[in-house]
TORMI-337628 format. One line per 8 residues: number of its first residue (from 0); their letters; for each residue x, y, z of N, C-alpha, C. Coordinates in nm, 2 decimals. Layout:
// TORMI-337628
NUM) a) X,Y,Z,X,Y,Z,X,Y,Z; ...
// end
This chain:
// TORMI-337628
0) xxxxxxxx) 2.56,-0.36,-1.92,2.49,-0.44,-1.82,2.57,-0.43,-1.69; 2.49,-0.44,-1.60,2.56,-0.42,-1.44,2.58,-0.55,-1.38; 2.65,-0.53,-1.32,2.70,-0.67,-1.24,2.57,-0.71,-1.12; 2.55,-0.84,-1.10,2.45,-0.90,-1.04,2.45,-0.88,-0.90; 2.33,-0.78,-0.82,2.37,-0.78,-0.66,2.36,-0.89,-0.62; 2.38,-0.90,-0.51,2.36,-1.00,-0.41,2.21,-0.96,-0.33; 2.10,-0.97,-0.27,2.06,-0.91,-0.19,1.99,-1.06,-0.06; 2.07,-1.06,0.03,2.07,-1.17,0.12,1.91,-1.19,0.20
8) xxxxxxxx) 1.82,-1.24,0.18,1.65,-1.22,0.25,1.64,-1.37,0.36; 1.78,-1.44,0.38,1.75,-1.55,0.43,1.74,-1.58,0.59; 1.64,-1.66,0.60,1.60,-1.69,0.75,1.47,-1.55,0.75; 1.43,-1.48,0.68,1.29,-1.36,0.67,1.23,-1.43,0.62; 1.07,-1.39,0.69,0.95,-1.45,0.59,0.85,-1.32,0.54; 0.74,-1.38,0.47,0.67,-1.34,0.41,0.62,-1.23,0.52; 0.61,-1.09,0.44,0.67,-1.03,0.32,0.82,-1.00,0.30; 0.93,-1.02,0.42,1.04,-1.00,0.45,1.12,-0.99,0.34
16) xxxxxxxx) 1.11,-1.09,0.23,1.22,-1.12,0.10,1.15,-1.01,0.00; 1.03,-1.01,-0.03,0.96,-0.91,-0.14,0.97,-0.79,-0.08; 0.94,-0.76,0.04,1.03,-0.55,0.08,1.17,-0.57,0.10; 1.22,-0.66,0.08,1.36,-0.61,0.05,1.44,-0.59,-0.11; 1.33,-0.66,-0.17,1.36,-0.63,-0.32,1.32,-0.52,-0.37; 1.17,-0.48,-0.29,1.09,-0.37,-0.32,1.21,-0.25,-0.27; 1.29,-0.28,-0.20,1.37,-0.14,-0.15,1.47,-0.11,-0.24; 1.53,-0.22,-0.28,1.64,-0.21,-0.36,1.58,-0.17,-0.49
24) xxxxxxxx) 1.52,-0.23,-0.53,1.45,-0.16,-0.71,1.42,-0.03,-0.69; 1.39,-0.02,-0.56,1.36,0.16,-0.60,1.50,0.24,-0.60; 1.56,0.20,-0.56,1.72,0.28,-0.57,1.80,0.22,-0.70; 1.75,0.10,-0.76,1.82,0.11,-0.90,1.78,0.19,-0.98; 1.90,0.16,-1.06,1.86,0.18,-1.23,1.85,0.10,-1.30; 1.75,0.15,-1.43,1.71,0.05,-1.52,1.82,-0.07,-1.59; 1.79,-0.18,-1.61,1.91,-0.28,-1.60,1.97,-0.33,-1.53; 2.00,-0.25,-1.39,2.02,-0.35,-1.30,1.95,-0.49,-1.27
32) xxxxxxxx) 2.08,-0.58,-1.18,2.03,-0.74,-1.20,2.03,-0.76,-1.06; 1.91,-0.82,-1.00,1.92,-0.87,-0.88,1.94,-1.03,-0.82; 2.00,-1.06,-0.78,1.95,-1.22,-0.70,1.94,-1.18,-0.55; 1.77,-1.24,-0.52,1.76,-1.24,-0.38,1.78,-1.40,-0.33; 1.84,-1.39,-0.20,1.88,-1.51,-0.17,1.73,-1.56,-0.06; 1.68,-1.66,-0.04,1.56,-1.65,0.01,1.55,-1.80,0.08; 1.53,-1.81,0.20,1.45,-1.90,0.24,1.29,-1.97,0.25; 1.25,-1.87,0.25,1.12,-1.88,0.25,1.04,-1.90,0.13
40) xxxxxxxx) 0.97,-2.03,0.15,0.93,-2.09,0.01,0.81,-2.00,-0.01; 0.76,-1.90,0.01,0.65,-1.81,-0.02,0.72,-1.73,-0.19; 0.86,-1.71,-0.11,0.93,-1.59,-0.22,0.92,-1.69,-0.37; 0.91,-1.80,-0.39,0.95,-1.81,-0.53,0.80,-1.81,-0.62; 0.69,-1.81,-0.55,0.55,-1.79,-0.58,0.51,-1.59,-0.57; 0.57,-1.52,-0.48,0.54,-1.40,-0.46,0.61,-1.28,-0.57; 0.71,-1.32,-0.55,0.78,-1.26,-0.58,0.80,-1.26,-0.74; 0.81,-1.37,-0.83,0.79,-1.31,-0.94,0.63,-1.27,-0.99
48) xxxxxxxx) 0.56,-1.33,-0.89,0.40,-1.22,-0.90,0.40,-1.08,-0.91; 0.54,-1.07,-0.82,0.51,-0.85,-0.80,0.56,-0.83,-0.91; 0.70,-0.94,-0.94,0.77,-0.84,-1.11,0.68,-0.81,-1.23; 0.60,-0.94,-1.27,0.51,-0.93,-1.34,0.38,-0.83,-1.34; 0.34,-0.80,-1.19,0.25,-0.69,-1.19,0.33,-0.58,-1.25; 0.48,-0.54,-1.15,0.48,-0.40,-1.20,0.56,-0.37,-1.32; 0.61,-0.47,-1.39,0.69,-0.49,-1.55,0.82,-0.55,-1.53; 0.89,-0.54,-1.42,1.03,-0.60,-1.44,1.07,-0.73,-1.51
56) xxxxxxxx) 1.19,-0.79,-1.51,1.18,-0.91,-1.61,1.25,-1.03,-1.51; 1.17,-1.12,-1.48,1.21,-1.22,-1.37,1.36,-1.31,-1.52; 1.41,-1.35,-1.41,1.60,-1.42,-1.51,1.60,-1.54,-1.47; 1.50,-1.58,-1.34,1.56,-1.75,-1.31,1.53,-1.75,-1.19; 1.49,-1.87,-1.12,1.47,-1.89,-0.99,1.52,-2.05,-0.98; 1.62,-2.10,-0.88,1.67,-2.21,-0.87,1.68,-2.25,-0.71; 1.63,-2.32,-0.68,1.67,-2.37,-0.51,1.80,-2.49,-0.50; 1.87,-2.44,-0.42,2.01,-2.49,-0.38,2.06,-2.50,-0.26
64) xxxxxxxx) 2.01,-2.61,-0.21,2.05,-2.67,-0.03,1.97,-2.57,0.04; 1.78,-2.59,0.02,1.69,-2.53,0.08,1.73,-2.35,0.07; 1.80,-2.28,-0.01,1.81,-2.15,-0.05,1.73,-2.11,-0.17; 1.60,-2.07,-0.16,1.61,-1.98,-0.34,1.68,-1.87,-0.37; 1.71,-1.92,-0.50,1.84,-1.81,-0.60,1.71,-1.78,-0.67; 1.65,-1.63,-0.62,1.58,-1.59,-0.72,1.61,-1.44,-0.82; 1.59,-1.43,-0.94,1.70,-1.32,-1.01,1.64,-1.26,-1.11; 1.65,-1.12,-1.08,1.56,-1.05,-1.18,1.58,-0.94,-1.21
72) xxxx) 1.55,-0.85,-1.33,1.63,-0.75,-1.36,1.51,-0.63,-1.39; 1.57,-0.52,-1.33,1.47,-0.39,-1.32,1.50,-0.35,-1.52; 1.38,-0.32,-1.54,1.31,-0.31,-1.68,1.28,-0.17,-1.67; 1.21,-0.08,-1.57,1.21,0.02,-1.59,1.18,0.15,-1.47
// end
């Protein structure tokens, strides 16, 4: 298992946090683990919508001093 990125989306809005995850998944590999850091209360409704569309596997979403920690790991 690979160690957890960081990928910082805070102070972007919608779609700003979901194409930056969309960027990064396409340059992983399978098993990598992402947390995007996210301001924008869109991302914790959007964003595990897309993993679920295209298979990945959402790991947790937690908000912490108006930040979402949202974290998910590329499947394939």
């Amino acid at each position: 298992m690979s160690e957890m990125r960081i990928i910082d989306a805070r102070d972007t809005f919608c779609p700003g946090p979901l194409m930056e995850l969309i960027s990064y998944m396409k340059r992983a590999s399978v098993g990598d683990e992402f947390e995007l850091l996210s301001t924008d209360k869109g991302s914790v409704n959007d964003i595990p919508e897309w993993i679920k569309k295209v298979g990945h596997e959402m790991l947790g979403s937690e908000q912490v001093e108006g930040v979402w920690h949202i974290k998910v790991r590329k499947a394939k």
